[in-house]
C-alpha positions in Angstrom: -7.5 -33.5 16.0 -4.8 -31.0 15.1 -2.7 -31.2 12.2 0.6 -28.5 10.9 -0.5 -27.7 7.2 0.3 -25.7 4.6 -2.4 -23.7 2.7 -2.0 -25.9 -0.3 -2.8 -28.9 1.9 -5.3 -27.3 4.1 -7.5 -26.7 0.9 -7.1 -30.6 0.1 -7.9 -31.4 3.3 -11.2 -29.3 3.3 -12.1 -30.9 0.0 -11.8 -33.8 1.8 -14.6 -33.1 4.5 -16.6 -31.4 2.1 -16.9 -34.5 0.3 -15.7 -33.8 -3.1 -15.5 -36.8 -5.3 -13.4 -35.4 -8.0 -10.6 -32.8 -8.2 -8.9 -31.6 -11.8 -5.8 -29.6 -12.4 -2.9 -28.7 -14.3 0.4 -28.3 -12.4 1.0 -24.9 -11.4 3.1 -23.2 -8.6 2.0 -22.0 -6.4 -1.7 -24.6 -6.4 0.6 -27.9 -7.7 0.5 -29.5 -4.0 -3.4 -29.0 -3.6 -3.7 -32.3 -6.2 -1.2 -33.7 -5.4 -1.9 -34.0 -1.3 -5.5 -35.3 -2.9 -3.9 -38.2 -4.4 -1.7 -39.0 -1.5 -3.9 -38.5 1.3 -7.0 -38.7 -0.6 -7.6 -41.5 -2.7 -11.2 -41.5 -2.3 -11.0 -38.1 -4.3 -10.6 -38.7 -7.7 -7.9 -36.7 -8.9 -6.3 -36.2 -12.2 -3.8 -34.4 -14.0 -5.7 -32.7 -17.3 -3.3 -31.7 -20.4 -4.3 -28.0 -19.6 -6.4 -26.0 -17.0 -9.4 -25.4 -19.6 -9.7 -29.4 -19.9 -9.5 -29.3 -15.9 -12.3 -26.9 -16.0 -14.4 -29.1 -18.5 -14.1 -31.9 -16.7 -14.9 -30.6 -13.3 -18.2 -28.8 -14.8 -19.2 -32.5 -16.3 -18.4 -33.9 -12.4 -20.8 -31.3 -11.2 -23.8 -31.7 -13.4 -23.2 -35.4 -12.8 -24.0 -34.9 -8.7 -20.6 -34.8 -7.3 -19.0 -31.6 -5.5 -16.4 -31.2 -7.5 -12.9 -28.6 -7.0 -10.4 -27.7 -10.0 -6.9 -25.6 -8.7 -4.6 -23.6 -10.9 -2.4 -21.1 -10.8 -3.4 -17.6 -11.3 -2.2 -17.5 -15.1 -4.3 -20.8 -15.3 -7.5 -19.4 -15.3 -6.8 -17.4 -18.1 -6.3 -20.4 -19.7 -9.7 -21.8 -18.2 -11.8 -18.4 -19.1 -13.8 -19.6 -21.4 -15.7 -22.5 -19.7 -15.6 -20.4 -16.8 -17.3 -16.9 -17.6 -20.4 -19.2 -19.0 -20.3 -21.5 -16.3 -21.0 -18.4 -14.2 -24.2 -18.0 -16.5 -25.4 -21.7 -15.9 -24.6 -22.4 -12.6 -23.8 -25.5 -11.0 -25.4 -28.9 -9.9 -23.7 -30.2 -7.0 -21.0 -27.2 -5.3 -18.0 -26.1 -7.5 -14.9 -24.5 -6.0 -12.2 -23.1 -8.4 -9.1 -22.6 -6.5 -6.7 -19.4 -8.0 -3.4 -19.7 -6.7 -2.0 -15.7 -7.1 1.6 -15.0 -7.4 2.0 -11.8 -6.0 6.4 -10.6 -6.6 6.2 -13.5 -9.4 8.2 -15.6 -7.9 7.8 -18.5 -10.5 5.3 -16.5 -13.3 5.8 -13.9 -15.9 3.1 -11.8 -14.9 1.7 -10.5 -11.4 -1.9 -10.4 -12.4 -4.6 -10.0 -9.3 -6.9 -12.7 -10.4 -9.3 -11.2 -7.9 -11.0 -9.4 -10.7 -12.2 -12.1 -12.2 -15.0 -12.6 -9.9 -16.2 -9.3 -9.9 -15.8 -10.1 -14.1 -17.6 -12.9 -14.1 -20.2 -12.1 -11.1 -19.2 -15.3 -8.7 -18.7 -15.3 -5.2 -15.0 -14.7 -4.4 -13.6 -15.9 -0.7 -10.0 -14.9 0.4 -8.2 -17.1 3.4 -6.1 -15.0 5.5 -4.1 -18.4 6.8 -4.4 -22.7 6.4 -7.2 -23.3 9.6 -9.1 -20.6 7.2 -7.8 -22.5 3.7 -9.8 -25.2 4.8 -12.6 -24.6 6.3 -13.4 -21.9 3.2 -13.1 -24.6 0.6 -16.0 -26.7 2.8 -17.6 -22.9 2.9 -17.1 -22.2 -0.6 -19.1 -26.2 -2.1 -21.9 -25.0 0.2 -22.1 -21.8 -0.7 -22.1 -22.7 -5.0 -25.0 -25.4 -4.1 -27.1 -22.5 -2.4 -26.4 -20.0 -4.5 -26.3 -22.1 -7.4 -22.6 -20.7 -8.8 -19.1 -21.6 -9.2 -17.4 -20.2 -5.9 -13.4 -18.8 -6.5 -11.2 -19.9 -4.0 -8.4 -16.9 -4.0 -5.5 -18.0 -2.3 -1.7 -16.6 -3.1 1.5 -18.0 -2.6 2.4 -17.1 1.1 -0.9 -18.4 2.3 -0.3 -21.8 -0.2 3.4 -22.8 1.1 3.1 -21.4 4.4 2.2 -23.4 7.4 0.2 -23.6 10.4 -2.3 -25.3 12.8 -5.5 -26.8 11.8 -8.3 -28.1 13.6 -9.5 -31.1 11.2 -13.1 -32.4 11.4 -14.8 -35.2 10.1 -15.5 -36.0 6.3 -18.8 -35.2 5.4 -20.8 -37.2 2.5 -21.8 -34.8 -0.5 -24.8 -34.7 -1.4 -26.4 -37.5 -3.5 -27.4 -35.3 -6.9 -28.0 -36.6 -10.3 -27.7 -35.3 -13.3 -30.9 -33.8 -14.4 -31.5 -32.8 -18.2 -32.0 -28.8 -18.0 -31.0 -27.7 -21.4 -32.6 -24.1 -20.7 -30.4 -23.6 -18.0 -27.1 -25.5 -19.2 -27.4 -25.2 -23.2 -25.9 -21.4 -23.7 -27.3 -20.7 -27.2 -28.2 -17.2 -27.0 -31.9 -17.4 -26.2 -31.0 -19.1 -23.0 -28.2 -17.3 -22.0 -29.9 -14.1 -22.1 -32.2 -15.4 -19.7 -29.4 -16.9 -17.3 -27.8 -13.0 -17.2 -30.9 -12.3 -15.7 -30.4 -15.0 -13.0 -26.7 -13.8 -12.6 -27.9 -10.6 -11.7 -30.6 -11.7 -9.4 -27.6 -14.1 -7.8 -25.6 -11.5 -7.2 -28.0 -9.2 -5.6 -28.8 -12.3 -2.7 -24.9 -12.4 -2.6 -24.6 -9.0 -1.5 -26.9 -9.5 1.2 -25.5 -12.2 2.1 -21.6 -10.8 2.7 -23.3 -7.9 4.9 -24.4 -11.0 7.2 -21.6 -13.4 6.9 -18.9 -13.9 9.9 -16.1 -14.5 6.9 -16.5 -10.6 7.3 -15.7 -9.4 10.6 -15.1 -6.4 12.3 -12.3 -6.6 15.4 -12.5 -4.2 17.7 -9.9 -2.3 19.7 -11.0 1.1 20.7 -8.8 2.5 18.2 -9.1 5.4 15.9 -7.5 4.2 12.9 -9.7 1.4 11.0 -8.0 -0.9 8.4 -10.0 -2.9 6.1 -7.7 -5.5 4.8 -8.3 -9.7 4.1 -6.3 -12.5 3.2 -2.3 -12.5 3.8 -2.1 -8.7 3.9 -4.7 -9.3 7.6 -1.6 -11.3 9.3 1.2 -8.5 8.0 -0.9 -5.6 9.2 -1.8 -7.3 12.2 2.0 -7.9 13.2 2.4 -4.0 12.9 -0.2 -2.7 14.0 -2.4 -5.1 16.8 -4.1 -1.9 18.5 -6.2 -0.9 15.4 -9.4 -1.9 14.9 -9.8 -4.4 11.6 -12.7 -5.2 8.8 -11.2 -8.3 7.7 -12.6 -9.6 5.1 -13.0 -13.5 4.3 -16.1 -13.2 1.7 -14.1 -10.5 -0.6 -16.7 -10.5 -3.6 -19.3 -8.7 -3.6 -17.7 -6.5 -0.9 -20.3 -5.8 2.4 -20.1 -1.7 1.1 -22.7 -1.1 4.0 -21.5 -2.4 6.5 -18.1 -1.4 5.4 -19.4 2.1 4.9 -20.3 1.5 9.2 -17.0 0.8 10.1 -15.7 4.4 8.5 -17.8 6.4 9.6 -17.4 4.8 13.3 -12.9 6.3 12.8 -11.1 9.0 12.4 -8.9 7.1 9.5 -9.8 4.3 7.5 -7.0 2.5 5.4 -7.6 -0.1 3.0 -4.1 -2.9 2.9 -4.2 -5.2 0.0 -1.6 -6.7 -2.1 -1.7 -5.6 -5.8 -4.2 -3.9 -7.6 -6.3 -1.5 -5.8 -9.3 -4.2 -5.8 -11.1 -3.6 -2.2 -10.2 0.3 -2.5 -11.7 0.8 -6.1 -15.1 -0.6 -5.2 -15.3 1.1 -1.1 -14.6 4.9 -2.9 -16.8 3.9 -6.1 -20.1 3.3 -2.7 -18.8 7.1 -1.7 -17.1 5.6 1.2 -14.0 7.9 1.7 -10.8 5.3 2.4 -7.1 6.0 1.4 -4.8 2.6 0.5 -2.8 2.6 -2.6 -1.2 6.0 -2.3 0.7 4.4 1.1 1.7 1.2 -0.9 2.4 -0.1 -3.7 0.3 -1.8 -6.4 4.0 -4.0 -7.3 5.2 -6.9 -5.4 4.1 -9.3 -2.2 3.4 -7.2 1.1 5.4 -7.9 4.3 5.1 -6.5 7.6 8.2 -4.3 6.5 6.8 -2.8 3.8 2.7 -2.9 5.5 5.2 -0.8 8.4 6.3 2.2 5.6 2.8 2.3 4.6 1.6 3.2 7.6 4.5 5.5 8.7 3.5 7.4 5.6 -0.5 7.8 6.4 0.7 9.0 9.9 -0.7 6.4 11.7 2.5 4.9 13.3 5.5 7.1 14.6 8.0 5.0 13.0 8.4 1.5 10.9 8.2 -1.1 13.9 9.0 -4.3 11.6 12.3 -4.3 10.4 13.4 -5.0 6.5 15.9 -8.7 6.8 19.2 -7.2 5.2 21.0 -9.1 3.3 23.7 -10.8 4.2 27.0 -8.5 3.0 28.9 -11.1 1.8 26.3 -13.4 -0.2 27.0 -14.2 -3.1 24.1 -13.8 -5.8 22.6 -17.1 -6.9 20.3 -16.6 -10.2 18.5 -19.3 -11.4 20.6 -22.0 -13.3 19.3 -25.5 -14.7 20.3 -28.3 -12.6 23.6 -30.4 -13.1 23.5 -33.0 -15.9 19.9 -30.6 -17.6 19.2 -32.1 -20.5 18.3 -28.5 -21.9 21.6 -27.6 -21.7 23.2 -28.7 -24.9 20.0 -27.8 -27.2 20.7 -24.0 -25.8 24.6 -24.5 -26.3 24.2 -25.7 -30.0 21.4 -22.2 -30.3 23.8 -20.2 -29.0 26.8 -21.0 -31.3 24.1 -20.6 -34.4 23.2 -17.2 -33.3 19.4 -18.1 -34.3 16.3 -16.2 -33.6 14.7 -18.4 -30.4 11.3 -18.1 -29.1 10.8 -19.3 -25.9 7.9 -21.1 -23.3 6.9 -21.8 -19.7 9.3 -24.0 -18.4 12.6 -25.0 -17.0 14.0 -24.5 -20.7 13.5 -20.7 -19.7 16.4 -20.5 -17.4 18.0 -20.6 -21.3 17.7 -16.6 -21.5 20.1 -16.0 -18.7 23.7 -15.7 -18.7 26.0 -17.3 -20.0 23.5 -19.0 -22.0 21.7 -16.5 -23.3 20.0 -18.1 -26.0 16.4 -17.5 -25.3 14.9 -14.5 -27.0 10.9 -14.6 -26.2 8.9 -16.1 -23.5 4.9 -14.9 -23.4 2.7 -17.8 -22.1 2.1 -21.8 -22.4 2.6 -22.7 -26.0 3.7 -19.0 -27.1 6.8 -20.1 -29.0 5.8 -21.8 -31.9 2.6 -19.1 -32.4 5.7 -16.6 -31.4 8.3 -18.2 -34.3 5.3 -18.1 -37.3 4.6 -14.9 -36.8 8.2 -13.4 -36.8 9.2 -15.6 -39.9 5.9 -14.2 -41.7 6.5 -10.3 -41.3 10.7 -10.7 -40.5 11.6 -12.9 -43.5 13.6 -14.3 -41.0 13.1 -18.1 -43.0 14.2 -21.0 -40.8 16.6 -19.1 -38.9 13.8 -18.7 -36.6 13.6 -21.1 -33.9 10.8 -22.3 -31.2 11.4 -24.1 -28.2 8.7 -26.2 -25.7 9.0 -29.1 -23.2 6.7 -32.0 -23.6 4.3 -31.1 -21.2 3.7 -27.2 -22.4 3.6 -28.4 -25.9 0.8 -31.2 -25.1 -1.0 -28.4 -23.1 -1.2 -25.6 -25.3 1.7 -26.2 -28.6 -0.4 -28.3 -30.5 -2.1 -25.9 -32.3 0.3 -24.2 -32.4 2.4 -26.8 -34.4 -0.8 -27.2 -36.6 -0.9 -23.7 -37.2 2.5 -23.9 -38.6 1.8 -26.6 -41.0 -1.6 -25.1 -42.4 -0.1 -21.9 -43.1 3.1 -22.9 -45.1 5.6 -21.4 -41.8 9.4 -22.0 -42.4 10.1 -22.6 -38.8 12.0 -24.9 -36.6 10.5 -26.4 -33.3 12.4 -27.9 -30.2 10.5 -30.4 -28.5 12.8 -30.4 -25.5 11.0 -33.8 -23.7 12.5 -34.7 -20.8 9.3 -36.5 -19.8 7.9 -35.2 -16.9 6.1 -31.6 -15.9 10.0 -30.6 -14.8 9.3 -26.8 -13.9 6.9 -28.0 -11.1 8.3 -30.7 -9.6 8.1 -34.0 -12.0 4.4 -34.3 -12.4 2.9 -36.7 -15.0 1.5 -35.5 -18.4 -0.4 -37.4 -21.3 3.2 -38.6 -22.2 4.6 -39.8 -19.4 2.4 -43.2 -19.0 1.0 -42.7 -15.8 -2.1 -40.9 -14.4 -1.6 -38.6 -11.0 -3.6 -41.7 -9.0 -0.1 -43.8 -10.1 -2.1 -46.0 -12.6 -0.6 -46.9 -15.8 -1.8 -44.7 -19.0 -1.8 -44.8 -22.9 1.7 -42.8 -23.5 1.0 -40.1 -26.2 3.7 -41.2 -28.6 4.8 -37.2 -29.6 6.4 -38.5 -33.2 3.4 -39.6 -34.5 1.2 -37.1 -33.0 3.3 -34.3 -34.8 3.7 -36.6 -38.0 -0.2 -36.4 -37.8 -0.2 -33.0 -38.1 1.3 -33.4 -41.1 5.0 -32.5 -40.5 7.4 -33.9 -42.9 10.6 -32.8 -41.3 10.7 -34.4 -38.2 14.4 -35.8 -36.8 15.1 -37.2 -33.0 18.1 -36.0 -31.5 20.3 -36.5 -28.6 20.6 -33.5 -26.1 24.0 -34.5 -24.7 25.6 -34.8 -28.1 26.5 -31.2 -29.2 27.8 -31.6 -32.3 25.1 -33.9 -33.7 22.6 -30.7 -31.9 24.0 -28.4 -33.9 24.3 -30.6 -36.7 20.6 -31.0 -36.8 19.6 -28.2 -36.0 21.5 -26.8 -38.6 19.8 -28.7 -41.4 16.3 -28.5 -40.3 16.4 -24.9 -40.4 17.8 -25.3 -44.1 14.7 -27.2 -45.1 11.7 -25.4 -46.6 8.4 -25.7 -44.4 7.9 -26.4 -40.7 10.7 -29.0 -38.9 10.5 -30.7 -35.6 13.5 -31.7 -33.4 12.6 -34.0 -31.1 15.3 -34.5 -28.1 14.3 -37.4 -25.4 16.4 -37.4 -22.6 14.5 -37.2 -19.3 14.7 -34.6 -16.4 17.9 -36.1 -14.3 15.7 -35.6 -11.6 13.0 -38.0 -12.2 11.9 -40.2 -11.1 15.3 -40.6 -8.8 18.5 -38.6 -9.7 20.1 -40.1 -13.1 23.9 -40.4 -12.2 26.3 -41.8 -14.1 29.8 -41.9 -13.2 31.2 -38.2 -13.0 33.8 -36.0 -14.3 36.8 -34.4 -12.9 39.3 -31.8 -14.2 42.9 -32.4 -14.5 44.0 -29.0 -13.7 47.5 -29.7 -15.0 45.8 -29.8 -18.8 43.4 -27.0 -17.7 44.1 -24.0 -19.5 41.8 -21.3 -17.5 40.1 -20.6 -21.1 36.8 -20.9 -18.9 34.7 -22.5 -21.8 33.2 -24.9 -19.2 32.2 -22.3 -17.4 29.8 -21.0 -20.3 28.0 -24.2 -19.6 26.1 -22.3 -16.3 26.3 -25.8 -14.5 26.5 -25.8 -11.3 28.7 -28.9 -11.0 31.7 -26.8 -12.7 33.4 -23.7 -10.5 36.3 -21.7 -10.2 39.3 -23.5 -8.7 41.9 -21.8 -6.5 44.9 -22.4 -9.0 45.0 -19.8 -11.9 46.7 -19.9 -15.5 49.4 -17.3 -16.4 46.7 -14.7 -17.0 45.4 -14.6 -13.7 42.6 -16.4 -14.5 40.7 -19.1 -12.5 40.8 -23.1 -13.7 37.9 -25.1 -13.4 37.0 -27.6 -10.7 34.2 -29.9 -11.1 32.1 -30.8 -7.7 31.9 -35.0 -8.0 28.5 -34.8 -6.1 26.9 -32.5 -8.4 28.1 -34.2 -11.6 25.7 -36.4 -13.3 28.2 -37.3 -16.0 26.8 -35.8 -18.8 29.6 -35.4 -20.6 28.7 -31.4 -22.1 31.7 -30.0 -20.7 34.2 -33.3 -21.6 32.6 -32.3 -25.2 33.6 -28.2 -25.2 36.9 -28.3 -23.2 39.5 -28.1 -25.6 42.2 -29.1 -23.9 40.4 -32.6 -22.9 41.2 -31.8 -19.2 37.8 -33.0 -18.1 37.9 -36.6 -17.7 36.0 -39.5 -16.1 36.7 -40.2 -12.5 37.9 -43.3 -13.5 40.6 -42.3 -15.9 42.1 -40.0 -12.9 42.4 -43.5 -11.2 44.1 -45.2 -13.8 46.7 -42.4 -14.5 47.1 -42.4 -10.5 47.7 -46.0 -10.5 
């Protein structure tokens, strides 16, 4: 049986056969499909969202000392999140087969760094394999829970986002059972105090040395043959770019990609006149081949910035001489497009926190989320954003060595402040900080698609949970100044806002309206503008909703009026609030007054 799937669901689907029994994760583009298309497809997997990927980690580690193959997915940044358990879990090895998939973001389409997460396996000493397309997606995640029970390791899974979201046949097989393990007590080879850790570095060492043999003998690492002179060594994506270029050339493509097969890499050079090493990012492949004396050239024809693409894998090559001229062609843009930054959706309940910020002129530290968008114009009240729960560690620090007082300012969604803010929060109370924090809860995982948290009262598998109740948890923590607000209401926003940063010792605003996109489109009845009361003062505009554009009719200035698209328009009543002129008015009072 065949089956069109993406990466993402390729890997579910090889977790599937494999037989895993449970799956853990934190919602992250590009890996956020992998749990869910467990839950959907799946439900013999357990699956669960975990507040954050170092919980996922945990957990999974439990699952595989209790018997059952076991897979946790995050996105690259996630596993720095997840370091911890996972450079000692290297050290202790598993029970039943453990696959952690990395989703990389290489041109950081939806991250704030572009990190090649492919060095953490040579870090941490664990087998590393690298699909190339979704047939490979799966059938490596069944390779990779066989390979961590024989070789007694975690196994990373390195996927990126062009092989997660793109698409293509698979040939599916039959679901396999797992094997029937039980927990066994080991506490020399589990408990890492330092007498028995010292003695599992050994066994690391003497793992790795089997897994180098074993990637010189593997068919993940294959050598295609065209009777060419020029040799590439390339794996993953960067295989199906350089292939579309260059088919003629003879390829070492690599599927096991750590520990590298130097000798029989070291074969393939010597048997061409030029060997080139493609790889996206850092110079991971290259480093290692010229470190075993094996003469290659990569990174000096391309870049160690931004995603491949047969355009780009085309330059390369045109550079090392190899081709007489680019043969894929860069897609122009189109002349006439016009640019379309980022922008938080229609009716955003963010919207009116970062008005009311703006108009204060405040110091704001920002987080991972769709509350981001807030640094871009016209908004433009977002000053920071570092990692998952940055902002309120961010906001104490500045107030301790700034003296800025409470006119410093942290915001964090519901989700990123249940995954990493906490302690953050609890940091602020233990050492005296004068800081404000916006809980912006629109209660759901927004920035990746609506996915349920700790707060949200339901668990990934759809069944009901105990809803953390965020007042009480930050009352816990021992903050006194803790006030509920209403998004939508600007002046009461700035009102409170305004007072909490006016009060000595850490404050919490807590603003509760949910994501209009979950868990159907919120619509109440929209707004239109009466463009005989419109003015052209473009106030509305400073909004950034995408509801509200540029009419055709323009005040005596030249400039445009506003219009205000009736299918966009979740009647949230922000720009009926700033327009002062009260032109924008419910759709309703247009049909009066045109009675």
């Amino acid at each position: 049986m065949r089956e069109l799937l993406s990466g993402n669901e390729a890997v579910a689907r090889g977790a599937f056969e494999a037989g895993v029994r449970l799956a853990a994760a934190y919602p992250g583009t590009p890996s956020t499909e992998i749990l869910e298309t467990l839950a959907e497809r799946y439900p013999s997997i357990y699956s669960q969202w975990s507040p954050n990927e170092k919980v996922a980690y945990e957990v999974g580690i439990g699952a595989s000392l209790g018997g059952a193959r076991t897979l946790v997915a995050m996105k690259h940044v996630g596993l720095n999140v997840a370091a911890d358990p996972f450079m000692t879990h290297a050290y202790t090895g598993v029970n039943a087969g453990f696959v952690i998939v990395s989703a990389d973001d290489p041109e950081m389409h939806s991250s704030q760094n572009e990190q090649d997460n492919r060095h953490f396996a040579k870090f941490a000493q664990v087998p590393m394999l690298e699909p190339s397309d979704s047939q490979e997606a799966k059938d490596m995640t069944v390779t990779a829970l066989e390979l961590s029970e024989v070789f007694d390791t975690p196994v990373l899974l390195r996927v990126t986002t062009r092989i997660s979201h793109s698409k293509g046949i698979v040939e599916l097989s039959e679901a396999v059972k797992g094997p029937d393990k039980k927990f066994v007590k080991e506490p020399s080879k589990y408990v890492m105090i330092p007498a028995n850790a010292k003695k599992r570095h050994v066994a690391v060492a003497e793992r790795l040395a089997r897994l180098r043999r074993f990637s010189e003998e593997t068919p993940m690492n294959t050598v295609e043959e065209n009777g060419s002179r020029v040799g590439i060594i390339t794996g993953g994506v960067s295989y199906q770019y350089a292939k579309e270029v260059m088919p003629e050339a003879d390829y070492f493509k690599l599927g096991m990609s750590y520990p590298l097969p130097l000798e029989k890499i070291a074969a393939f050079v010597r048997a061409h006149e030029q060997a080139i090493v493609i790889e996206e990012l850092e110079p991971f492949y290259e480093e290692q081949i010229r470190a075993a004396g094996i003469a290659v050239k990569g990174k000096e024809y391309f870049g160690v910035q931004g995603e491949l693409s047969p355009h780009r894998v085309a330059e390369g090559l045109f550079k090392a001489g190899v081709i007489e001229q680019p043969r894929a062609a860069e897609i122009p843009p189109a002349a006439d497009m016009f640019p379309r930054p980022p922008v938080l959706c229609p009716g955003c309940p963010h919207r009116g926190a970062f008005m009311a910020l703006r108009k204060l002129g405040v110091a704001v530290t920002g987080d991972i989320g769709c509350y981001t968008l807030g640094a871009l114009q016209p908004l433009k009240a977002l000053d920071t954003c570092i990692c998952m729960g940055a902002s309120i560690g961010n906001a104490i620090g500045m107030e301790k060595v700034q003296g800025f007082g409470k006119g410093t300012v942290a915001v964090i969604g519901d989700s990123t402040f249940l995954h990493s803010g906490v302690t953050g929060l609890m940091d602020a109370v233990y050492n005296h900080s004068n800081v404000t924090v916006i809980i912006l809860d629109n209660r759901a995982t927004a920035m990746t698609g609506g996915q349920m948290h700790p707060g949200t009262g339901r668990t990934l598998m759809g069944e009901p949970a105990h809803e953390i109740n965020i007042g009480q948890l930050v009352r816990a923590l021992g903050v006194k100044n803790y006030r509920e607000a209403d998004a939508y209401d600007y002046e009461q926003m700035q009102e409170v806002i305004r007072e909490e940063i006016d009060k000595p010792g850490p404050s919490v605003i807590h603003t509760t309206r949910p994501c209009v996109l979950m868990p159907k489109r919120i619509m109440d009845e929209p707004y239109l503008v009466d463009l005989d009361l419109c003015n052209g003062c473009g106030v509305c505009f400073k909004l950034s909703c995408p509801a509200i554009a540029a009419a055709a009719q323009l005040n005596e200035r030249g400039r445009p009026k506003a219009t205000i698209d009736i299918t966009l328009c979740t009647g949230c009543t922000l720009c009926a609030q700033v327009c002062p002129t009260e032109a924008i008015q419910l759709q309703s009072q247009f049909a009066k007054e045109g009675a």
